[in-house]
Legacy VTK file of the C-alpha trace (Angstrom):
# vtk DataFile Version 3.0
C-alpha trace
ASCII
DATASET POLYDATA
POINTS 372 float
65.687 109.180 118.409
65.911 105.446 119.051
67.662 103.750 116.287
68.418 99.948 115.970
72.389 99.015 115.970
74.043 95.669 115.010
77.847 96.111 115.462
79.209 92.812 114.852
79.083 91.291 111.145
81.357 90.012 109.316
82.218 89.570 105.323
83.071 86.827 102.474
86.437 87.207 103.775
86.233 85.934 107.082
86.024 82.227 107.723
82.191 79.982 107.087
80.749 83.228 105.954
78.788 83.720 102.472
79.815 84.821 99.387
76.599 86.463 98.708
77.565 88.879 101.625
78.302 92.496 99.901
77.481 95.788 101.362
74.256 96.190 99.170
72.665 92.829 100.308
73.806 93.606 103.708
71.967 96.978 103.683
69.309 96.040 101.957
68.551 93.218 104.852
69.241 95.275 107.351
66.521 97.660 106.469
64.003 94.772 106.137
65.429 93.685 109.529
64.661 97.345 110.950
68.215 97.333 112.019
69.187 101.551 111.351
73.307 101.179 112.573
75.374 98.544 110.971
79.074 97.688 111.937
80.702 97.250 108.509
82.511 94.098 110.266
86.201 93.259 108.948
87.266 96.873 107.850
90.768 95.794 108.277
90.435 94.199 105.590
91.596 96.728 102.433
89.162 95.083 100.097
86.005 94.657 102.035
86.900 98.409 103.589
87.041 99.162 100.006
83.717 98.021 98.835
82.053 99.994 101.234
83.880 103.114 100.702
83.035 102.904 96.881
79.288 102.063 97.992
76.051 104.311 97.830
73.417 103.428 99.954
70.034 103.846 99.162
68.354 102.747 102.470
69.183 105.095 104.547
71.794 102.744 106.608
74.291 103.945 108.737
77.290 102.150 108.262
79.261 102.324 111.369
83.223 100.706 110.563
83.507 97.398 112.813
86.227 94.513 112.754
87.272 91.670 115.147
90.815 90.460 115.744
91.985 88.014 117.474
94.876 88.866 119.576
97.135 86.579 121.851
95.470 83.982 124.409
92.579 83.445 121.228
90.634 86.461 122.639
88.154 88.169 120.461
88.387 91.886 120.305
85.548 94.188 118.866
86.725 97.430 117.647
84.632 100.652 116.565
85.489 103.462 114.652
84.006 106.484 113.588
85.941 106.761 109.809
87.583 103.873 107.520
90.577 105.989 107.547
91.611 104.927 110.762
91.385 101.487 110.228
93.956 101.856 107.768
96.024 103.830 110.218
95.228 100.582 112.861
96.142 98.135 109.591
99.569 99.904 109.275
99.922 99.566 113.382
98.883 95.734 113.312
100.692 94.971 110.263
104.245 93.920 111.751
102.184 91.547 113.780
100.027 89.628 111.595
100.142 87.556 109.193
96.885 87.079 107.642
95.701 90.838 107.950
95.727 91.342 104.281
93.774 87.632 103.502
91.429 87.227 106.684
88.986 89.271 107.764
89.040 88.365 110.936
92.716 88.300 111.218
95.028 87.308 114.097
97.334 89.895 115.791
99.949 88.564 118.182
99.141 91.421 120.681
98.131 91.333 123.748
94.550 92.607 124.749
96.466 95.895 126.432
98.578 96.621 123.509
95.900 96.092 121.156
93.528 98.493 123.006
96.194 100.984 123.870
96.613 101.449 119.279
93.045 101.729 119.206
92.297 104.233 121.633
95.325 106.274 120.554
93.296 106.468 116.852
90.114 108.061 118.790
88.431 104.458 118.784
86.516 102.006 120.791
87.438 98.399 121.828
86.212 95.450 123.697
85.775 91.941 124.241
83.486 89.904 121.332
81.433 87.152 123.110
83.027 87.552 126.117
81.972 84.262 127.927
82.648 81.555 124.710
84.552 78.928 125.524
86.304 78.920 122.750
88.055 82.434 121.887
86.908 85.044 124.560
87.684 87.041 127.447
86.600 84.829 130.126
87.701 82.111 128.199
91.379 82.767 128.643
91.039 85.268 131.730
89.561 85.434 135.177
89.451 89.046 134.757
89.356 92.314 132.551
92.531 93.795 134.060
94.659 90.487 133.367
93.757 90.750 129.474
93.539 94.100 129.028
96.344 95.452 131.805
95.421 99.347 132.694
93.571 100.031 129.397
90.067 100.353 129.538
87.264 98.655 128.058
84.474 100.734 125.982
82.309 98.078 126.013
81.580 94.336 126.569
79.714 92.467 124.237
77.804 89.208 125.721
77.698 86.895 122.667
74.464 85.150 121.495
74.749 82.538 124.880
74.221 85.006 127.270
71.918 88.025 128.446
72.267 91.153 130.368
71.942 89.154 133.352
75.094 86.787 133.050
77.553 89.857 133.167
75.759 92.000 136.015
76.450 89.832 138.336
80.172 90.370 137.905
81.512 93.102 139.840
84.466 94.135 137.630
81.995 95.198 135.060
79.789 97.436 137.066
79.320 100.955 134.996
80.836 99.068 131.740
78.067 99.265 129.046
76.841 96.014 127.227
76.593 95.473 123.443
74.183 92.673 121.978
75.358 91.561 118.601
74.707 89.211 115.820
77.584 88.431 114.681
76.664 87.616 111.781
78.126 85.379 108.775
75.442 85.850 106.261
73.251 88.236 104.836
70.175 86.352 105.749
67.357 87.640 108.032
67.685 84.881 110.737
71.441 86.071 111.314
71.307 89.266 110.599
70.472 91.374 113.353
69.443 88.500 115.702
70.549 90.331 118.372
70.968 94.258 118.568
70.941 97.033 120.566
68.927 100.090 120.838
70.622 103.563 120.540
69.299 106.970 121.669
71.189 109.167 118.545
70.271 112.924 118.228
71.049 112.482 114.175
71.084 109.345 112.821
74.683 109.548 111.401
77.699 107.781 111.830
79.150 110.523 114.477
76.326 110.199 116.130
76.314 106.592 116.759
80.085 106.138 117.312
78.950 108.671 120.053
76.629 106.736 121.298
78.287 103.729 122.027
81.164 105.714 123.250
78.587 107.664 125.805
77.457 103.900 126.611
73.439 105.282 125.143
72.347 101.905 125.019
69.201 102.092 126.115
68.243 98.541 124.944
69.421 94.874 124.405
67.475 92.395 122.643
68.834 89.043 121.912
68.170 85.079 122.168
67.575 83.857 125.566
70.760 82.234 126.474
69.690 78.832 126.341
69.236 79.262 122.160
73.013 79.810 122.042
75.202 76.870 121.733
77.494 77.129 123.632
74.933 78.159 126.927
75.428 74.897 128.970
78.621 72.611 129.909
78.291 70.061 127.451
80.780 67.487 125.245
81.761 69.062 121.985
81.197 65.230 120.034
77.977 64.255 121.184
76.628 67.304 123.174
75.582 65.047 126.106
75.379 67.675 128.945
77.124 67.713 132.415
77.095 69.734 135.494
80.539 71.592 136.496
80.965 68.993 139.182
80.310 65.903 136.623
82.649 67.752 134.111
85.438 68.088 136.579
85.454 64.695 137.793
85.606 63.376 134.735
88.717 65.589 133.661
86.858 67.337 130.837
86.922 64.024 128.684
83.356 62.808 128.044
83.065 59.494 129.376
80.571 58.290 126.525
82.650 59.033 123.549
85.917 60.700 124.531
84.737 64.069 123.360
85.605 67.171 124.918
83.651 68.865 127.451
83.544 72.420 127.821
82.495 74.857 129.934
78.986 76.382 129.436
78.716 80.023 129.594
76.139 79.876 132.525
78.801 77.959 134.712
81.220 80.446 133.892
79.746 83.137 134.452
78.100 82.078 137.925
81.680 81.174 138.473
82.529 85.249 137.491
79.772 86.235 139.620
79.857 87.888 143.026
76.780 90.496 144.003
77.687 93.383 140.768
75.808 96.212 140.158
72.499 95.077 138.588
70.348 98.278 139.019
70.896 100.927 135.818
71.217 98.399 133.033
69.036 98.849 130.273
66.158 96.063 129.823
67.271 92.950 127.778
64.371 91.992 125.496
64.430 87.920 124.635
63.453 87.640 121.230
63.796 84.727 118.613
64.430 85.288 114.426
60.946 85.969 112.537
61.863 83.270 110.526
62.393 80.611 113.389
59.218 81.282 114.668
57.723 80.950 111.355
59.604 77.001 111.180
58.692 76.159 114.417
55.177 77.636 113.480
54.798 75.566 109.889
56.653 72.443 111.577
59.677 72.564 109.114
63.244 72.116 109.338
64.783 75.193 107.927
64.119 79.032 108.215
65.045 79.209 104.015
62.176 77.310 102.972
59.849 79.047 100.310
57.341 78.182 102.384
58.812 80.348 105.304
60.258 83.200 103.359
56.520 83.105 101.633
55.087 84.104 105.210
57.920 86.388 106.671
57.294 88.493 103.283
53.553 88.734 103.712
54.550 90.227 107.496
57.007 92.399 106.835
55.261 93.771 103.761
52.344 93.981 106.172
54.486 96.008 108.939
57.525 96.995 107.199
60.340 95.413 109.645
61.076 92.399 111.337
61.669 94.304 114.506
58.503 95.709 114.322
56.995 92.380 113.870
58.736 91.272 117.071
59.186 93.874 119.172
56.287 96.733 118.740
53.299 95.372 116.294
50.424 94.213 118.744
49.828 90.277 118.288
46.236 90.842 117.646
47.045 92.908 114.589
49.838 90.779 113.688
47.016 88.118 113.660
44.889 89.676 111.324
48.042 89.053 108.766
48.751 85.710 109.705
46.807 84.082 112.700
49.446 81.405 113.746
52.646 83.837 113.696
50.174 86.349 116.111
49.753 83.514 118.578
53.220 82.705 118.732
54.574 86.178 118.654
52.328 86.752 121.777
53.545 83.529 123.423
57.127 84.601 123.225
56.610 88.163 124.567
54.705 86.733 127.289
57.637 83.664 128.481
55.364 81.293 127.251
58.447 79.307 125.930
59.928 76.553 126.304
63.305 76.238 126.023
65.676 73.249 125.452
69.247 74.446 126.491
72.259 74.454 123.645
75.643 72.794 124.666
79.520 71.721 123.199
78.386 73.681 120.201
74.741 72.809 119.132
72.106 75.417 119.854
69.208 75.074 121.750
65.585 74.360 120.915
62.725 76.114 121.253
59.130 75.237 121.211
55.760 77.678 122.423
53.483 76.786 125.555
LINES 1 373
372 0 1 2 3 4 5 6 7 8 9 10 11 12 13 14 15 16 17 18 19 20 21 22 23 24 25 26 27 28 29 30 31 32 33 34 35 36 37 38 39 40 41 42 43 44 45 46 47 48 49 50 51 52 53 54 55 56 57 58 59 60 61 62 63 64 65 66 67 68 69 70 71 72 73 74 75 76 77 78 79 80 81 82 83 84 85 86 87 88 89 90 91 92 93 94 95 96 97 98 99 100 101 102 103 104 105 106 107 108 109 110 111 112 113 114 115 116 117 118 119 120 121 122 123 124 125 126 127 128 129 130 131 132 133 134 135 136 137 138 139 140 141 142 143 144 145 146 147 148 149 150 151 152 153 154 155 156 157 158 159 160 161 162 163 164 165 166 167 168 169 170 171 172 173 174 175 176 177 178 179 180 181 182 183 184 185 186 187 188 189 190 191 192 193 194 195 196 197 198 199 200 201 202 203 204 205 206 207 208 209 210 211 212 213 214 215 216 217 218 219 220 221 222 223 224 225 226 227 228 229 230 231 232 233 234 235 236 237 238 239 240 241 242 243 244 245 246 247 248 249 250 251 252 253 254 255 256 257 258 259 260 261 262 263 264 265 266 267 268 269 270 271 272 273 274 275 276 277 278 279 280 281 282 283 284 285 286 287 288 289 290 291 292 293 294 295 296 297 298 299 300 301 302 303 304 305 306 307 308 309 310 311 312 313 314 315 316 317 318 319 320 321 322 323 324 325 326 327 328 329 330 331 332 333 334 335 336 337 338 339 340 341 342 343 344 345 346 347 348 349 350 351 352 353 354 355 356 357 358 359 360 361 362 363 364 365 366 367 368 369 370 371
């Protein structure tokens, strides 16, 4: 059975995230999203892990227990587990070495990436690096490889982060035969972040066993996501003013933006072609480029923001029509989709056919998108 998955949220007690976020709004979007496996996000957190413990879900939602960290170096580790339980086990572990694990929910554990995966495989879990290729707080970021973060511990998983696609990380030998994860990371409840990337699972029960199993078994058999120029962090860019720079320009001018003093940093596509060296890229599941239902709708009406009534008006009329956003992006035909609405239809078949054109993101603004 193929079942939706996005593993990567996060709660009202992590940094810039809602308060409206609470496992019954998150549920209840992700069914409207069509998403069927949900990381709980920041269940080392004994509150939030609390909440969903004490909740009954009506939707049928798989709640799959998720958290990030951030360990030494400002690396981003995504962690898995099958049962809350053992996140309290992992709390007790971490506890010694953080001092926000009680307050954040994405807190910071001054571990190293080999330590940190070493407690979480000894609880029966899965871990890996979250956005691997930011600039900011990543893998790549802080590493030129897997083995110097993570020492002889394995990795369960990579995930690429919203400024990348399957094909940045094939092309990196190291991570040949290590499955990819496409995730929203998500700091509100709200259909445009929710689920904006996810992955497809092949589950023979749709329980939480089952999907813990899956991404253990690396049964991905899909990742859908932005193309990589949406993400803002996609090309080498200046962090004030976003004016963009090739790797040579960027270097030459010592990483200080010569317009406004800014900060320049490194663009996921140079880093990774920096990564890259002839990998593996035969037996990776398809990445499917997709943009948020409600940023087509925007760009379709020609406003500014994916929360206008105006917007949430025609996203409601389609996914009462066809029950799921996925479904409206991923498996409705656009000719039946344009029987609903004939504008979304065109541009829904424009996107699954590359008719797009795409404005890259940079320093921290995301990119543009308009339809050909």
């Amino acid at each position: 059975m193929a079942v939706y998955a996005d593993l990567h949220i996060h709660s009202p007690f992590s940094m810039a995230t809602s308060p409206s976020m609470t496992p019954a709004a998150l549920c209840d979007a992700a069914a409207l999203k069509g998403v069927g496996v949900l990381g709980s996000g920041d269940a080392l957190h004994p509150e939030w892990r609390a909440a969903w413990e004490r909740y009954e879900d009506g939707t049928g939602t798989v709640v799959l227990p998720t958290t990030e960290v951030e360990g030494k170096g400002r690396v981003h580790h995504l962690i898995v587990m099958e049962d809350f339980s053992c996140f309290e086990e992992l709390a007790a572990v971490f506890a010694p070495h953080s001092r926000d694990l009680l307050t954040g929910g994405r807190p910071h554990v001054r571990l190293g990436g080999e330590t940190i995966a070493a407690a979480v495989h000894d609880l029966g879990g899965l871990v890996g690096p979250a956005h691997a290729f930011t600039p900011w707080t990543s893998l790549y970021a802080s590493h030129d490889s897997v083995a110097s973060c993570y020492g002889e511990e394995p990795i369960d998983f990579l995930e690429l982060g919203l400024s990348a696609d399957t094909s940045y990380g094939a092309g990196i030998p190291e991570l040949d035969g290590v499955p990819f994860l496409s995730n929203s990371d998500a700091h509100s409840a709200h259909p445009v972040k929710l689920g904006r990337e996810f992955n497809r699972l092949d589950l023979g029960t749709v329980t939480p066993k089952a999907a813990f199993d899956a991404v253990k078994r690396g049964k991905v058999t899909l990742n859908a996501g932005f193309f990589p120029e949406e993400g803002k962090y996609n090309r080498t860019a200046c962090t004030r003013c976003y004016r963009q720079y090739t790797l040579e320009e960027a270097e030459a001018h010592a990483w200080t933006c010569p317009i406004d003093g800014g900060k320049i940093k490194k663009g996921v596509q140079n880093r990774a072609h920096e990564l890259g060296g002839g990998g593996d890229r035969s037996g990776r599941p398809p990445y499917y480029h997709i943009i948020p239902l409600g940023e087509i709708i925007r760009v379709v009406l020609g406003v500014s923001s994916p929360t206008t009534r105006k917007v949430e008006a025609r996203y409601a009329r389609l996914t009462d029509a066809f029950e799921t956003e996925i479904a409206v992006l991923a498996e409705v035909p656009p000719e039946e989709i344009a029987e609903v609405d004939l504008e979304v239809g065109d541009a829904i078949a424009a996107f699954r056919d590359g008719r797009v054109n795409l404005v890259p993101g940079g320093g921290g603004k995301y990119g543009t998108f308009s339809f050909l």
